[in-house]
C-alpha positions as CSV (number, residue, x, y, z in Angstrom):
1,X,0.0,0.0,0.0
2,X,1.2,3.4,-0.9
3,X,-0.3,6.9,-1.4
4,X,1.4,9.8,-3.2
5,X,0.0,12.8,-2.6
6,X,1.3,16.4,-4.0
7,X,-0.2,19.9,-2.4
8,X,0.9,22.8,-4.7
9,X,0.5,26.2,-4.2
10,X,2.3,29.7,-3.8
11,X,4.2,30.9,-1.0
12,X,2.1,32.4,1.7
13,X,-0.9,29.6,1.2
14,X,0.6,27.5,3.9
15,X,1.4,24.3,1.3
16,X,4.6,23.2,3.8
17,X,2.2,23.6,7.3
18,X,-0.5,21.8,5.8
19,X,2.5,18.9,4.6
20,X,3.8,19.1,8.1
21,X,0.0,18.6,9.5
22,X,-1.1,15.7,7.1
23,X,2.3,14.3,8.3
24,X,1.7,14.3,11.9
25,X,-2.3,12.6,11.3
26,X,-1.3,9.9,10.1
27,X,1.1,8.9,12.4
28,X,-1.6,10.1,14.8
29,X,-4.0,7.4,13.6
30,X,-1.8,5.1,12.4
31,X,1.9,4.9,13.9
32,X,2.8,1.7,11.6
33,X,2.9,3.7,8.4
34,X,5.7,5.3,7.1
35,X,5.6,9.2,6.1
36,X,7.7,11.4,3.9
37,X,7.2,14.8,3.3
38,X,9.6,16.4,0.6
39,X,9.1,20.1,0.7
40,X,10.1,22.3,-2.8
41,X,9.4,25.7,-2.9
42,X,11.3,28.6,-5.7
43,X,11.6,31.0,-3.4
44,X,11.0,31.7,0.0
45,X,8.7,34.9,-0.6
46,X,5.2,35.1,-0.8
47,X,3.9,34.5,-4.1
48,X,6.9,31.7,-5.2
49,X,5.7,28.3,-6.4
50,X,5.6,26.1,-3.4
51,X,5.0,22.5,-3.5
52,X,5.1,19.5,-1.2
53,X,5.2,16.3,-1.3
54,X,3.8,13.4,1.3
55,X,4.6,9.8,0.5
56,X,2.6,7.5,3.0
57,X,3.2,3.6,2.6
58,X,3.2,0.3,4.8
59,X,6.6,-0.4,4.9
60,X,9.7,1.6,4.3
61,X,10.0,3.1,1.0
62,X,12.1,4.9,-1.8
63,X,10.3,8.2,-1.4
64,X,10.4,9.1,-5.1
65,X,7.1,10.5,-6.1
66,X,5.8,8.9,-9.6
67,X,2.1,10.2,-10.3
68,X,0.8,10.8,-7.5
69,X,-2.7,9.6,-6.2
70,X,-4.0,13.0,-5.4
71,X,-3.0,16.3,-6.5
72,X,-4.3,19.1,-4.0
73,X,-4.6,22.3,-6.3
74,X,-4.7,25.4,-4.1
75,X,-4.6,27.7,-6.9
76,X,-7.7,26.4,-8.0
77,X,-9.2,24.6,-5.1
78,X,-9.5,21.5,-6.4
79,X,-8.0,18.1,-6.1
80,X,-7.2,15.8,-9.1
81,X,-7.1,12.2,-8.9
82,X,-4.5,10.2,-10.4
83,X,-7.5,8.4,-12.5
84,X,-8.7,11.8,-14.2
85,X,-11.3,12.7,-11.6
86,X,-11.3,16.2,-9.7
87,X,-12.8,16.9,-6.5
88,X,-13.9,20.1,-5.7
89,X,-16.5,22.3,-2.9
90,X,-19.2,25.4,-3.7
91,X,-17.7,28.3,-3.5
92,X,-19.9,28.9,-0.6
93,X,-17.9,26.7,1.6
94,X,-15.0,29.0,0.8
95,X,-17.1,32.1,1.8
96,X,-15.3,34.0,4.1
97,X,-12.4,31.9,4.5
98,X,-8.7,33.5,4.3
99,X,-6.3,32.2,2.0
100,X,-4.7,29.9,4.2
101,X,-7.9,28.0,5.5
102,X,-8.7,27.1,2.1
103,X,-6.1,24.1,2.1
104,X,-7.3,23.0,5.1
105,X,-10.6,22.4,3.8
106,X,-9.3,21.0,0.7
107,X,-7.8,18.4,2.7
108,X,-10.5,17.8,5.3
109,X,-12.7,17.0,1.8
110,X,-9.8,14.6,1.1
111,X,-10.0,12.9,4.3
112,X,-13.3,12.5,4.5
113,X,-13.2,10.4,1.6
114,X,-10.8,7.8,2.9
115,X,-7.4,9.3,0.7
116,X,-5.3,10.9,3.6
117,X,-5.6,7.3,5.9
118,X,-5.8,9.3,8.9
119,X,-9.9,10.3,10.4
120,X,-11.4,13.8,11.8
121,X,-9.7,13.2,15.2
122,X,-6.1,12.8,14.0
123,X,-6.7,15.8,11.8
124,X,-8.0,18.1,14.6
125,X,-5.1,16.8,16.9
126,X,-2.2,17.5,14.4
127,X,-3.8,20.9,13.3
128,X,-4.5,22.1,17.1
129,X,-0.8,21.2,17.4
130,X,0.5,22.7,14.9
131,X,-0.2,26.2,15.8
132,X,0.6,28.0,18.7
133,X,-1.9,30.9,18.5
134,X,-5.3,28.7,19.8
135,X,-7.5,31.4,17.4
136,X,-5.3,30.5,14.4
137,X,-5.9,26.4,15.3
138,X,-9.5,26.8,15.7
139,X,-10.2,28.9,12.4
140,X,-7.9,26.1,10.9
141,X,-9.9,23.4,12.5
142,X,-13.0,24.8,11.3
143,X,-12.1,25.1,7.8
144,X,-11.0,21.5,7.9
145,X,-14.3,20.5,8.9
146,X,-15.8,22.6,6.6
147,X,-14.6,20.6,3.8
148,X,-15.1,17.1,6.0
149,X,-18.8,17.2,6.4
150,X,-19.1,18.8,2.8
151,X,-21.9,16.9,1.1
152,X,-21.3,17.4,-2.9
Protein backbone atom coordinates (compact mmCIF):
# COMPACT_ATOMS: atom_id res chain seq x y z
CA UNK A 1 0.00 0.00 0.00
CA UNK A 2 1.20 3.36 -0.90
CA UNK A 3 -0.33 6.86 -1.38
CA UNK A 4 1.43 9.79 -3.16
CA UNK A 5 -0.02 12.81 -2.61
CA UNK A 6 1.26 16.41 -3.99
CA UNK A 7 -0.19 19.87 -2.39
CA UNK A 8 0.87 22.78 -4.71
CA UNK A 9 0.51 26.17 -4.20
CA UNK A 10 2.33 29.67 -3.78
CA UNK A 11 4.25 30.89 -1.04
CA UNK A 12 2.07 32.35 1.67
CA UNK A 13 -0.93 29.63 1.24
CA UNK A 14 0.56 27.50 3.94
CA UNK A 15 1.42 24.27 1.29
CA UNK A 16 4.63 23.22 3.80
CA UNK A 17 2.19 23.56 7.27
CA UNK A 18 -0.54 21.84 5.81
CA UNK A 19 2.48 18.92 4.61
CA UNK A 20 3.77 19.10 8.08
CA UNK A 21 0.03 18.64 9.49
CA UNK A 22 -1.08 15.68 7.06
CA UNK A 23 2.35 14.26 8.29
CA UNK A 24 1.70 14.25 11.90
CA UNK A 25 -2.34 12.60 11.31
CA UNK A 26 -1.34 9.88 10.11
CA UNK A 27 1.12 8.90 12.37
CA UNK A 28 -1.64 10.07 14.83
CA UNK A 29 -3.97 7.39 13.56
CA UNK A 30 -1.77 5.12 12.38
CA UNK A 31 1.89 4.90 13.92
CA UNK A 32 2.85 1.69 11.56
CA UNK A 33 2.91 3.65 8.44
CA UNK A 34 5.72 5.29 7.07
CA UNK A 35 5.62 9.16 6.10
CA UNK A 36 7.72 11.38 3.90
CA UNK A 37 7.16 14.84 3.33
CA UNK A 38 9.60 16.37 0.58
CA UNK A 39 9.07 20.09 0.65
CA UNK A 40 10.10 22.28 -2.77
CA UNK A 41 9.37 25.69 -2.94
CA UNK A 42 11.32 28.59 -5.73
CA UNK A 43 11.64 30.95 -3.39
CA UNK A 44 10.95 31.71 -0.01
CA UNK A 45 8.74 34.95 -0.55
CA UNK A 46 5.19 35.08 -0.81
CA UNK A 47 3.86 34.47 -4.15
CA UNK A 48 6.91 31.69 -5.17
CA UNK A 49 5.71 28.32 -6.36
CA UNK A 50 5.57 26.06 -3.38
CA UNK A 51 4.98 22.50 -3.49
CA UNK A 52 5.11 19.55 -1.22
CA UNK A 53 5.25 16.32 -1.31
CA UNK A 54 3.83 13.35 1.27
CA UNK A 55 4.58 9.77 0.49
CA UNK A 56 2.57 7.46 3.02
CA UNK A 57 3.22 3.55 2.64
CA UNK A 58 3.18 0.34 4.84
CA UNK A 59 6.65 -0.44 4.87
CA UNK A 60 9.70 1.62 4.32
CA UNK A 61 10.01 3.12 0.98
CA UNK A 62 12.11 4.87 -1.81
CA UNK A 63 10.25 8.24 -1.41
CA UNK A 64 10.44 9.13 -5.10
CA UNK A 65 7.12 10.45 -6.13
CA UNK A 66 5.81 8.86 -9.64
CA UNK A 67 2.12 10.23 -10.28
CA UNK A 68 0.80 10.80 -7.45
CA UNK A 69 -2.70 9.64 -6.15
CA UNK A 70 -3.98 12.96 -5.41
CA UNK A 71 -3.01 16.30 -6.50
CA UNK A 72 -4.25 19.14 -4.04
CA UNK A 73 -4.57 22.28 -6.30
CA UNK A 74 -4.73 25.37 -4.10
CA UNK A 75 -4.63 27.71 -6.85
CA UNK A 76 -7.71 26.39 -7.96
CA UNK A 77 -9.19 24.62 -5.09
CA UNK A 78 -9.52 21.52 -6.37
CA UNK A 79 -8.04 18.07 -6.08
CA UNK A 80 -7.16 15.83 -9.10
CA UNK A 81 -7.10 12.22 -8.86
CA UNK A 82 -4.46 10.16 -10.41
CA UNK A 83 -7.54 8.40 -12.47
CA UNK A 84 -8.65 11.75 -14.16
CA UNK A 85 -11.33 12.74 -11.60
CA UNK A 86 -11.33 16.19 -9.69
CA UNK A 87 -12.76 16.91 -6.54
CA UNK A 88 -13.90 20.09 -5.75
CA UNK A 89 -16.52 22.29 -2.94
CA UNK A 90 -19.16 25.44 -3.73
CA UNK A 91 -17.70 28.34 -3.52
CA UNK A 92 -19.93 28.90 -0.56
CA UNK A 93 -17.94 26.71 1.59
CA UNK A 94 -15.02 29.03 0.78
CA UNK A 95 -17.07 32.12 1.78
CA UNK A 96 -15.34 33.96 4.09
CA UNK A 97 -12.41 31.85 4.50
CA UNK A 98 -8.68 33.52 4.26
CA UNK A 99 -6.33 32.25 1.96
CA UNK A 100 -4.71 29.88 4.21
CA UNK A 101 -7.87 28.04 5.51
CA UNK A 102 -8.72 27.07 2.14
CA UNK A 103 -6.13 24.07 2.12
CA UNK A 104 -7.28 22.98 5.12
CA UNK A 105 -10.60 22.43 3.78
CA UNK A 106 -9.28 20.99 0.74
CA UNK A 107 -7.78 18.36 2.74
CA UNK A 108 -10.47 17.80 5.26
CA UNK A 109 -12.66 17.01 1.84
CA UNK A 110 -9.78 14.55 1.11
CA UNK A 111 -10.02 12.93 4.33
CA UNK A 112 -13.26 12.45 4.50
CA UNK A 113 -13.25 10.41 1.55
CA UNK A 114 -10.76 7.81 2.94
CA UNK A 115 -7.41 9.32 0.66
CA UNK A 116 -5.32 10.92 3.64
CA UNK A 117 -5.64 7.33 5.90
CA UNK A 118 -5.79 9.26 8.89
CA UNK A 119 -9.93 10.28 10.36
CA UNK A 120 -11.38 13.83 11.84
CA UNK A 121 -9.74 13.24 15.22
CA UNK A 122 -6.10 12.76 14.01
CA UNK A 123 -6.69 15.76 11.83
CA UNK A 124 -7.99 18.06 14.58
CA UNK A 125 -5.08 16.83 16.94
CA UNK A 126 -2.18 17.49 14.36
CA UNK A 127 -3.77 20.90 13.28
CA UNK A 128 -4.47 22.07 17.09
CA UNK A 129 -0.77 21.19 17.40
CA UNK A 130 0.51 22.71 14.93
CA UNK A 131 -0.21 26.22 15.78
CA UNK A 132 0.61 27.99 18.71
CA UNK A 133 -1.89 30.93 18.54
CA UNK A 134 -5.30 28.72 19.76
CA UNK A 135 -7.51 31.42 17.44
CA UNK A 136 -5.26 30.48 14.41
CA UNK A 137 -5.85 26.40 15.31
CA UNK A 138 -9.54 26.84 15.65
CA UNK A 139 -10.21 28.86 12.40
CA UNK A 140 -7.86 26.06 10.91
CA UNK A 141 -9.95 23.39 12.55
CA UNK A 142 -13.03 24.84 11.33
CA UNK A 143 -12.14 25.08 7.82
CA UNK A 144 -11.02 21.52 7.92
CA UNK A 145 -14.32 20.55 8.88
CA UNK A 146 -15.83 22.60 6.55
CA UNK A 147 -14.60 20.64 3.80
CA UNK A 148 -15.07 17.06 6.01
CA UNK A 149 -18.77 17.19 6.40
CA UNK A 150 -19.12 18.80 2.81
CA UNK A 151 -21.87 16.94 1.15
CA UNK A 152 -21.28 17.40 -2.94
Amino acid sequence: MRVDIVIEGKGGQGVQTLGRIVRQAVVNANSLLYVAVAPEYDTVVRGGVSNCHILIAGEEMNPVLEQPDFRLRLCDNTIVLKTGGVLGMSSRVYSGMKERQVGFALVGLLAARGGLLAGQDAFEKAIGSAFANPQLAHVSIQAFQAGFFFES
